[in-house]
PyMOL commands that place a pseudoatom at each C-alpha (Angstrom):
pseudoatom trace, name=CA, resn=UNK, resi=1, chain=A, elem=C, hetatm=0, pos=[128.621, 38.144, 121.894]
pseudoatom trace, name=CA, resn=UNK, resi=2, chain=A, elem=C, hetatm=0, pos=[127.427, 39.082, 118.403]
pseudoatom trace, name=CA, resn=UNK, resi=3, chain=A, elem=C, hetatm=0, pos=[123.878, 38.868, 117.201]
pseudoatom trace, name=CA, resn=UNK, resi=4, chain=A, elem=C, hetatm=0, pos=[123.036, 36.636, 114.410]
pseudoatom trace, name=CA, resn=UNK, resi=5, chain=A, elem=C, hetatm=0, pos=[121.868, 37.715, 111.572]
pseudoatom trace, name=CA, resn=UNK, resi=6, chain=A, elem=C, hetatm=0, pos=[119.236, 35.908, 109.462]
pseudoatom trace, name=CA, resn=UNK, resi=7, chain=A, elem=C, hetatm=0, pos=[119.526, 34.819, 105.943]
pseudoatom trace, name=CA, resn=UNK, resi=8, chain=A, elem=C, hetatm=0, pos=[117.460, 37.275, 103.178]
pseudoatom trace, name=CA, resn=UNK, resi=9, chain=A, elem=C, hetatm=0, pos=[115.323, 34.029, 102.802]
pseudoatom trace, name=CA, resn=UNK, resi=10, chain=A, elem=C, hetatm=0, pos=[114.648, 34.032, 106.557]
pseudoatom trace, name=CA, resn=UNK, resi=11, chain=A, elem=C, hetatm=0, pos=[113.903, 37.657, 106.576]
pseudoatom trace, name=CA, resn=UNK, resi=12, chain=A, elem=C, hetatm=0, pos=[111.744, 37.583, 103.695]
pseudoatom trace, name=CA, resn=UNK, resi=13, chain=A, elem=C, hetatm=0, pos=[109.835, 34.436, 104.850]
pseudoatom trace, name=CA, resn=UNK, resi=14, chain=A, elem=C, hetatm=0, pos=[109.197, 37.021, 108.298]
pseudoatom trace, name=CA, resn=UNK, resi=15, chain=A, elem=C, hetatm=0, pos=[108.415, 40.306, 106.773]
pseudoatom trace, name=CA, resn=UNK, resi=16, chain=A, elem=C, hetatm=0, pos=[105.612, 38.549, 104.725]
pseudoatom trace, name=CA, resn=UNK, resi=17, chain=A, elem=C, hetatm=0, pos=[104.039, 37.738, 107.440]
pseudoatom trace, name=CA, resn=UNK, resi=18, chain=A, elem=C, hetatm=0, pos=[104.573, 41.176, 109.556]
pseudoatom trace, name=CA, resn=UNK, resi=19, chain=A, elem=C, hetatm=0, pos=[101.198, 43.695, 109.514]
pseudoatom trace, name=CA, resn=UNK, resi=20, chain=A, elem=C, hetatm=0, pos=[101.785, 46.513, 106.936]
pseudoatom trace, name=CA, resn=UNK, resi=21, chain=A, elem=C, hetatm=0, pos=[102.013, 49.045, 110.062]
pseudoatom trace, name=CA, resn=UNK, resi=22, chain=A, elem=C, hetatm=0, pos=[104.810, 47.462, 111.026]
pseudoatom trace, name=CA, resn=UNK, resi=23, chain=A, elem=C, hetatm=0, pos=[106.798, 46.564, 107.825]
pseudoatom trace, name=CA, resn=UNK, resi=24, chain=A, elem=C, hetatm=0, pos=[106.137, 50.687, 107.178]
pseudoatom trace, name=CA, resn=UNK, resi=25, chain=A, elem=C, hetatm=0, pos=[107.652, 51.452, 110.996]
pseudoatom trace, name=CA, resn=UNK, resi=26, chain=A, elem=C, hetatm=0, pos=[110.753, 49.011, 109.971]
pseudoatom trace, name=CA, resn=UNK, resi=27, chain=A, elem=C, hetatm=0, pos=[111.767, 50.466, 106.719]
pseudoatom trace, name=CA, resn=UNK, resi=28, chain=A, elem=C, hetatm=0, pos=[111.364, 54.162, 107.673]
pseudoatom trace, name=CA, resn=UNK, resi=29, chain=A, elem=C, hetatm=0, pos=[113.606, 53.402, 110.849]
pseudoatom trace, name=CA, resn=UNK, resi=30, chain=A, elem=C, hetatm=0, pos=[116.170, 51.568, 108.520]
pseudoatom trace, name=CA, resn=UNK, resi=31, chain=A, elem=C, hetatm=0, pos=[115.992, 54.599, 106.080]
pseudoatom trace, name=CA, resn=UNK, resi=32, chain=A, elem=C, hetatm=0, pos=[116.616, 56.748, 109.392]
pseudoatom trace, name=CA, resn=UNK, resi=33, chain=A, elem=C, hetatm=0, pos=[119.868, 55.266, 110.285]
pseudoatom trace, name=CA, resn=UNK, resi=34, chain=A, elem=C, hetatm=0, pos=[121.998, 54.848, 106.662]
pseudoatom trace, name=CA, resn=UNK, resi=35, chain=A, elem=C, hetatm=0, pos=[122.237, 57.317, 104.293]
pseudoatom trace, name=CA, resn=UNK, resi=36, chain=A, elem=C, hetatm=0, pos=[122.319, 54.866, 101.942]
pseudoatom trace, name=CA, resn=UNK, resi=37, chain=A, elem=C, hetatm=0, pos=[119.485, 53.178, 102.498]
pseudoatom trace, name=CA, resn=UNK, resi=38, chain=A, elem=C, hetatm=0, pos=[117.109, 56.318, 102.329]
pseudoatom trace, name=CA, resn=UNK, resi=39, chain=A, elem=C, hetatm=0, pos=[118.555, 57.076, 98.769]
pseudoatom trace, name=CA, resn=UNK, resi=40, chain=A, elem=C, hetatm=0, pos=[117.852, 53.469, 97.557]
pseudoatom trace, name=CA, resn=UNK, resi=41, chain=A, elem=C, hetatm=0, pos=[113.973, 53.743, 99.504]
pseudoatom trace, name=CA, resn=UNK, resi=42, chain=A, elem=C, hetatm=0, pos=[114.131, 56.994, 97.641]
pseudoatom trace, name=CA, resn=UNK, resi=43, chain=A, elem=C, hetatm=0, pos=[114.793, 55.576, 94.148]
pseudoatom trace, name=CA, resn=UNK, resi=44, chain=A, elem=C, hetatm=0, pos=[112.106, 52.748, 94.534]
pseudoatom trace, name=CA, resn=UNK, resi=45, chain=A, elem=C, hetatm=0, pos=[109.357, 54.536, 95.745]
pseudoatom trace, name=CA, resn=UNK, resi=46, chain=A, elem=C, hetatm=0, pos=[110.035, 57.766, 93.382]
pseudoatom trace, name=CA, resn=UNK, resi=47, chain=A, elem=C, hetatm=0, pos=[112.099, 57.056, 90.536]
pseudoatom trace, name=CA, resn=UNK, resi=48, chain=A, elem=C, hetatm=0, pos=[112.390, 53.284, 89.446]
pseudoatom trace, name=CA, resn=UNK, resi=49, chain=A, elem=C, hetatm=0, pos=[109.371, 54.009, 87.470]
pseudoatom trace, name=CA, resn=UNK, resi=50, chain=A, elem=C, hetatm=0, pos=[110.703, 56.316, 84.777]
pseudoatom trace, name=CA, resn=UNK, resi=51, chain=A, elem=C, hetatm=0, pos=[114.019, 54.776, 84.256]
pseudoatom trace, name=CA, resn=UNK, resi=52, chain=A, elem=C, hetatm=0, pos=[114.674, 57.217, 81.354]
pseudoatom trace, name=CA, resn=UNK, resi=53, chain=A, elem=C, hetatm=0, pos=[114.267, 59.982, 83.440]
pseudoatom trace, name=CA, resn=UNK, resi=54, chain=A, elem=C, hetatm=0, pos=[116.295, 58.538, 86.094]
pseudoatom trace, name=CA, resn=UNK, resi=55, chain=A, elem=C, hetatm=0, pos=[119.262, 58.113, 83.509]
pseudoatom trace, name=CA, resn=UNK, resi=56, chain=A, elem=C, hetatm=0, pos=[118.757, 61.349, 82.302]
pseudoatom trace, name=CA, resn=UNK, resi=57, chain=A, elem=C, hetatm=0, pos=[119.344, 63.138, 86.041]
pseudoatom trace, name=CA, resn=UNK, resi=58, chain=A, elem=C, hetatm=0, pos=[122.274, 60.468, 86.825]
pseudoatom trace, name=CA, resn=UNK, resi=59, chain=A, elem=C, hetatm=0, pos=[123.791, 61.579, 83.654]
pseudoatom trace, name=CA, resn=UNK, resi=60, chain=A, elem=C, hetatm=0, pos=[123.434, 65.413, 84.113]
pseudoatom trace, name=CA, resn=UNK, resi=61, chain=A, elem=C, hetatm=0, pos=[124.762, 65.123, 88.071]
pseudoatom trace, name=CA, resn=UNK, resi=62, chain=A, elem=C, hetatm=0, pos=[127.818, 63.331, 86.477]
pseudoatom trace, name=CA, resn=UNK, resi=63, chain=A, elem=C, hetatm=0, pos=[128.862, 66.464, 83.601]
pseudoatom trace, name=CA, resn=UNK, resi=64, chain=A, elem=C, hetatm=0, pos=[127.876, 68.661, 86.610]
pseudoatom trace, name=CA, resn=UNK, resi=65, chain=A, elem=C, hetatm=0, pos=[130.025, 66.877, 88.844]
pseudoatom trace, name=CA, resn=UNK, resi=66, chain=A, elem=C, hetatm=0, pos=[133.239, 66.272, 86.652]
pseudoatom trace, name=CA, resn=UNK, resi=67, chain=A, elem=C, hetatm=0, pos=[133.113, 70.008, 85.663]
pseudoatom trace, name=CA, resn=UNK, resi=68, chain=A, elem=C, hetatm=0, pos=[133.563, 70.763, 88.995]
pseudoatom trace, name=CA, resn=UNK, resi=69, chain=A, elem=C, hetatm=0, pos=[136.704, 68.755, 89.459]
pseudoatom trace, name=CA, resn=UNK, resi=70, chain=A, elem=C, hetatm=0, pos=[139.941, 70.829, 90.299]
pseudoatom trace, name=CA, resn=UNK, resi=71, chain=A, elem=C, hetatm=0, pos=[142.133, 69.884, 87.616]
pseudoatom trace, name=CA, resn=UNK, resi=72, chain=A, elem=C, hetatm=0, pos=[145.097, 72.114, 88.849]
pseudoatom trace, name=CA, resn=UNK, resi=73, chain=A, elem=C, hetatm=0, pos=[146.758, 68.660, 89.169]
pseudoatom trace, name=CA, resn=UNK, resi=74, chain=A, elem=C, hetatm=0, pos=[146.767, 65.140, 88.200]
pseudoatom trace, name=CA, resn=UNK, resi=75, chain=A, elem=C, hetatm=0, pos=[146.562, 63.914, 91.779]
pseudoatom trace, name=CA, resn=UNK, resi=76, chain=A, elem=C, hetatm=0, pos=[143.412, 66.043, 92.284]
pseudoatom trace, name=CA, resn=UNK, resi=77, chain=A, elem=C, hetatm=0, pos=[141.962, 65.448, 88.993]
pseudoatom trace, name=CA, resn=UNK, resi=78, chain=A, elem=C, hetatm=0, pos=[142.109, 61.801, 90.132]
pseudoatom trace, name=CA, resn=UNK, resi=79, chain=A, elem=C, hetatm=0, pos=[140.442, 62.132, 93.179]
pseudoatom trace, name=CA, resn=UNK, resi=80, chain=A, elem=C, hetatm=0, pos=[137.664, 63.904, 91.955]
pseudoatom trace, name=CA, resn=UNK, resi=81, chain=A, elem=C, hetatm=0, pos=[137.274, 61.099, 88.876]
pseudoatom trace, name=CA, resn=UNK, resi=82, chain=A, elem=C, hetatm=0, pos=[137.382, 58.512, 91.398]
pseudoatom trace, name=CA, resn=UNK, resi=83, chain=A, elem=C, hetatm=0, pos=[134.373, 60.478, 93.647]
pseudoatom trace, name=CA, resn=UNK, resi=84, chain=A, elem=C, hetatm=0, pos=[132.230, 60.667, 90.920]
pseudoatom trace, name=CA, resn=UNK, resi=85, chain=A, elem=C, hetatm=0, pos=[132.550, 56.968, 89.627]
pseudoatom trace, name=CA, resn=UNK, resi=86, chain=A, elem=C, hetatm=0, pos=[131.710, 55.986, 93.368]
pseudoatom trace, name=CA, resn=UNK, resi=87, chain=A, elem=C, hetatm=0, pos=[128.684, 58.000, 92.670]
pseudoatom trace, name=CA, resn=UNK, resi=88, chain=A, elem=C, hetatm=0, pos=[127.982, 56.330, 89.674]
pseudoatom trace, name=CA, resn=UNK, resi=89, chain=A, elem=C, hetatm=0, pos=[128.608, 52.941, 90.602]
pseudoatom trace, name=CA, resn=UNK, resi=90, chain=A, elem=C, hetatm=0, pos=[126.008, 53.741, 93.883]
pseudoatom trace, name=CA, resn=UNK, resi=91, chain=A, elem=C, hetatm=0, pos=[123.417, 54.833, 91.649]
pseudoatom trace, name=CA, resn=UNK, resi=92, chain=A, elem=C, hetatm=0, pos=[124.191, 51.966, 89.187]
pseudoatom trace, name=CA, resn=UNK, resi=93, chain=A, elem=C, hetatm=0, pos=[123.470, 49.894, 92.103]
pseudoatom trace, name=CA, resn=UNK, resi=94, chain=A, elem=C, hetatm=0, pos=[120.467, 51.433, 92.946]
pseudoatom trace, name=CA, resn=UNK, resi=95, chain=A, elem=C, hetatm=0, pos=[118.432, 50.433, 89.204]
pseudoatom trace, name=CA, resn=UNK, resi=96, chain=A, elem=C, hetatm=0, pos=[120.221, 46.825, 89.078]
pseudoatom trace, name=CA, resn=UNK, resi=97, chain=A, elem=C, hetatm=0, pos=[119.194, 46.967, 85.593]
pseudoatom trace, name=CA, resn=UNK, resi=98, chain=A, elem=C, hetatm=0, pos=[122.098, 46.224, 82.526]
pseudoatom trace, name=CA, resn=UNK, resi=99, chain=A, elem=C, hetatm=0, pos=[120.620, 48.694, 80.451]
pseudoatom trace, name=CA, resn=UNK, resi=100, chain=A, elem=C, hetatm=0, pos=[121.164, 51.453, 83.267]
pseudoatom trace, name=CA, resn=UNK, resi=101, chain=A, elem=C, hetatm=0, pos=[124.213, 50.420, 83.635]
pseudoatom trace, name=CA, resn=UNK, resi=102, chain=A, elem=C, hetatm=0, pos=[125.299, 50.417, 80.423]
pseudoatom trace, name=CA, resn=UNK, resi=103, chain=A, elem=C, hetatm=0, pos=[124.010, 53.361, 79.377]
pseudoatom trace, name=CA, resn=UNK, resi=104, chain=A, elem=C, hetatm=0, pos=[125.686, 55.396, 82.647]
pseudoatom trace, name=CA, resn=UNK, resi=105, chain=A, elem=C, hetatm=0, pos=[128.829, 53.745, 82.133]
pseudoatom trace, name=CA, resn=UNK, resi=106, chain=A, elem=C, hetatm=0, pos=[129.242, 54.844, 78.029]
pseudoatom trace, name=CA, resn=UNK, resi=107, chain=A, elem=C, hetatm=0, pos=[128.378, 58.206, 79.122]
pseudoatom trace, name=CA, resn=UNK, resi=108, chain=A, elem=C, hetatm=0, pos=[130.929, 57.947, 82.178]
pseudoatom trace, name=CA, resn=UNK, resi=109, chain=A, elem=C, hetatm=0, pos=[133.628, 56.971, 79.272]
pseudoatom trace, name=CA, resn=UNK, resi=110, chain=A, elem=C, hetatm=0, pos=[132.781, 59.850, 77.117]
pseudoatom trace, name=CA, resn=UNK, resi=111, chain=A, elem=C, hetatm=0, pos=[133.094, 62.183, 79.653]
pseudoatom trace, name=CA, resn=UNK, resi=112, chain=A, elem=C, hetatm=0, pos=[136.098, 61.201, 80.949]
pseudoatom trace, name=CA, resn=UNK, resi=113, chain=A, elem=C, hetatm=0, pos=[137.486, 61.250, 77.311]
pseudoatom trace, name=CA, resn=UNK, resi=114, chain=A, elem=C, hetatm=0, pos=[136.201, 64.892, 77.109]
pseudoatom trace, name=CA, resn=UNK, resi=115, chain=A, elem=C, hetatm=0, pos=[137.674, 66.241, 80.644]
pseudoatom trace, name=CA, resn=UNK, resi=116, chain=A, elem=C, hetatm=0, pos=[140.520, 68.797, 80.929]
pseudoatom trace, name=CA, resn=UNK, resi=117, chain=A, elem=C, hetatm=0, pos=[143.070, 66.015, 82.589]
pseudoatom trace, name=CA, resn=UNK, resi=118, chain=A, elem=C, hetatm=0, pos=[143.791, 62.929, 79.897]
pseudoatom trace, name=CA, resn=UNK, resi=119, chain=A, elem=C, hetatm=0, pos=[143.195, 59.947, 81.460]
pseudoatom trace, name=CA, resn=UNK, resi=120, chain=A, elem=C, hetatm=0, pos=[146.291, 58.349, 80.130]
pseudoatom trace, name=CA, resn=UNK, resi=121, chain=A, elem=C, hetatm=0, pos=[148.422, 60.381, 81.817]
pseudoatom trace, name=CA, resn=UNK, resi=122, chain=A, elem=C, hetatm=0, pos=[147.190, 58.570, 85.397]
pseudoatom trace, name=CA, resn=UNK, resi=123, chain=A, elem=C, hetatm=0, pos=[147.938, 54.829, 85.895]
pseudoatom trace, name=CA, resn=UNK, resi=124, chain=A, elem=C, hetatm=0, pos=[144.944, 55.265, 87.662]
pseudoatom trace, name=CA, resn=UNK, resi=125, chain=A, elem=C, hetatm=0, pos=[142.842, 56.806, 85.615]
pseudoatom trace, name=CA, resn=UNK, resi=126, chain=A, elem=C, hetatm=0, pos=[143.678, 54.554, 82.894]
pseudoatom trace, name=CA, resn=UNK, resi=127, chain=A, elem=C, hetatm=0, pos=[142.762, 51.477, 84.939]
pseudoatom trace, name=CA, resn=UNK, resi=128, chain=A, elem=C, hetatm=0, pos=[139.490, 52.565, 85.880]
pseudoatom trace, name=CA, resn=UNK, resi=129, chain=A, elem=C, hetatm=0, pos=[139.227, 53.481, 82.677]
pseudoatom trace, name=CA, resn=UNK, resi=130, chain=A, elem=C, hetatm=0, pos=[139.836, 50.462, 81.392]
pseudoatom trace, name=CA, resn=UNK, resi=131, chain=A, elem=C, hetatm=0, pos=[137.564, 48.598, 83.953]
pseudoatom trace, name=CA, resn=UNK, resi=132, chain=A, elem=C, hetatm=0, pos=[134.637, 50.502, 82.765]
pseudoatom trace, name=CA, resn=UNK, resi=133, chain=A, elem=C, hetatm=0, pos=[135.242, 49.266, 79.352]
pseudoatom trace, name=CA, resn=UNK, resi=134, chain=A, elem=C, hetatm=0, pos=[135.302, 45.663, 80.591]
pseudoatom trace, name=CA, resn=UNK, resi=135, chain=A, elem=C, hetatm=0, pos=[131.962, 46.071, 83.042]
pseudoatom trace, name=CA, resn=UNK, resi=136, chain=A, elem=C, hetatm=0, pos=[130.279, 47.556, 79.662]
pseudoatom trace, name=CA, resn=UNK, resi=137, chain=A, elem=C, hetatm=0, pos=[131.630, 44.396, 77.807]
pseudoatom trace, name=CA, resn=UNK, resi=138, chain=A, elem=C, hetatm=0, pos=[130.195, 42.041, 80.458]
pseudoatom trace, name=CA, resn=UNK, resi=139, chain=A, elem=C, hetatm=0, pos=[126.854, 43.768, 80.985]
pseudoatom trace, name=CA, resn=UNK, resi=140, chain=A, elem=C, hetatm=0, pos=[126.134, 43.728, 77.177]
pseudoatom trace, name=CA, resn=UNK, resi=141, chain=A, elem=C, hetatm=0, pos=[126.874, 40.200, 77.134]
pseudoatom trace, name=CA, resn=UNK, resi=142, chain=A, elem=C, hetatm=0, pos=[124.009, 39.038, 79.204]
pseudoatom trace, name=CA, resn=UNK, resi=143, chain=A, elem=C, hetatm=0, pos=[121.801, 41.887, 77.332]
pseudoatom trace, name=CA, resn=UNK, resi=144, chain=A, elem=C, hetatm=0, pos=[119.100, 40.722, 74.288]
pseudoatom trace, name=CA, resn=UNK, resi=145, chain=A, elem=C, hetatm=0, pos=[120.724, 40.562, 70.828]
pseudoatom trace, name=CA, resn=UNK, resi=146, chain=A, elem=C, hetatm=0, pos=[118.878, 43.624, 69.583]
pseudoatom trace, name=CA, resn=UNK, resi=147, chain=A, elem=C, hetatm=0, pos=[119.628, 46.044, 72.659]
pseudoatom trace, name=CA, resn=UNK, resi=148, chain=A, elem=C, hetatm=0, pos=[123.776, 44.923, 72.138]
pseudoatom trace, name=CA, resn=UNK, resi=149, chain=A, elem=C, hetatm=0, pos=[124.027, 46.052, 68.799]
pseudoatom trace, name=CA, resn=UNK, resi=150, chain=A, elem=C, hetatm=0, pos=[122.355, 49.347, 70.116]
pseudoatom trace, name=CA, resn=UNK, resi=151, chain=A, elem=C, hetatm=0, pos=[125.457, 49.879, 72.457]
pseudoatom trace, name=CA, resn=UNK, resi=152, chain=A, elem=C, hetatm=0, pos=[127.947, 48.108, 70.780]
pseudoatom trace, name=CA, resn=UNK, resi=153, chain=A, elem=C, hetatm=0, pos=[128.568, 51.186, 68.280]
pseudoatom trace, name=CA, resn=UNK, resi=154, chain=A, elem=C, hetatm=0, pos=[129.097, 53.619, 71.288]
pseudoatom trace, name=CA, resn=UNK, resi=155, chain=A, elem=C, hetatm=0, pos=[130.994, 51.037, 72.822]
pseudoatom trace, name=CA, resn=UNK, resi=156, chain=A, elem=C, hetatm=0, pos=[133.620, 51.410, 69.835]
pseudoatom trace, name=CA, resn=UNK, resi=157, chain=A, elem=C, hetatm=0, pos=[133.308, 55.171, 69.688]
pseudoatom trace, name=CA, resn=UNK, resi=158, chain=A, elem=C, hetatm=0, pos=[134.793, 55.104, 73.524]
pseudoatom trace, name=CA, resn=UNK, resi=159, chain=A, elem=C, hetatm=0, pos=[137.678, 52.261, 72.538]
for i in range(1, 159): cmd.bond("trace and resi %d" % i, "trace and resi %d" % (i + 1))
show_as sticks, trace
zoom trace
């Protein structure tokens, strides 16, 4: 027999009305059990303030990370691509903001342009590639007029 599990509404309708004792107790024993989860309490409580700053880090852990690729091979060069754009697409997930996204994914693109292993030489390189370009495309198009023009001249430097 599985447990049911309650809607967000449902959940949200019951943590409002928990003591703050308590809701503190429930989230650091959910950050306890999932990685995940204490890197996304993480971000809120300590970063989601200074989103520049955040950007900035996210965008120096990716050069860091892609330079430390083994690139001996296409197969490994892959690999590693793919690792880091889980990464990214975590900590994407993290901000939920278009901008963030945006901005991580252009400098994803660029860096993968600049890497030792072309990206057109692997099908799947040049899909995910390619997917990035069309994520960018769709964030930007629910973006304010002003802040698409920003990106939409590094979007054509990366095409």
């Amino acid at each position: 027999m599985a447990l049911e599990t309650g809607s967000i509404s449902i959940i949200k309708k019951e943590l409002k009305r928990l003591p703050k004792e308590v809701l503190v107790d429930h989230l650091l024993r959910l950050a306890k059990y999932k990685k995940e989860s204490k890197e996304l309490l993480s971000y809120l409580l300590f970063e989601a303030d200074d989103e520049a700053n955040y950007i900035k880090e996210v965008k120096e852990e990716i050069e860091k990370e892609l330079a430390s690729i083994n690139y001996s091979s296409v197969y490994y060069a892959k690999k590693g691509v793919q690792r880091v754009h889980r990464m990214l697409t975590k900590y994407i997930r993290y901000s939920g903001k278009k901008t963030t996204q945006v901005d991580l994914l252009i400098h994803f693109c660029k860096q993968m342009r600049a890497c030792k292993v072309s990206y057109k030489r692997s099908k799947v390189l040049k899909n995910l590639y390619d997917r990035q370009i069309v994520a960018i495309s769709k964030a930007m198009a629910s973006m304010h007029e002003d802040l698409r023009l920003d990106y939409e001249n590094e979007l054509e430097e990366i095409l």
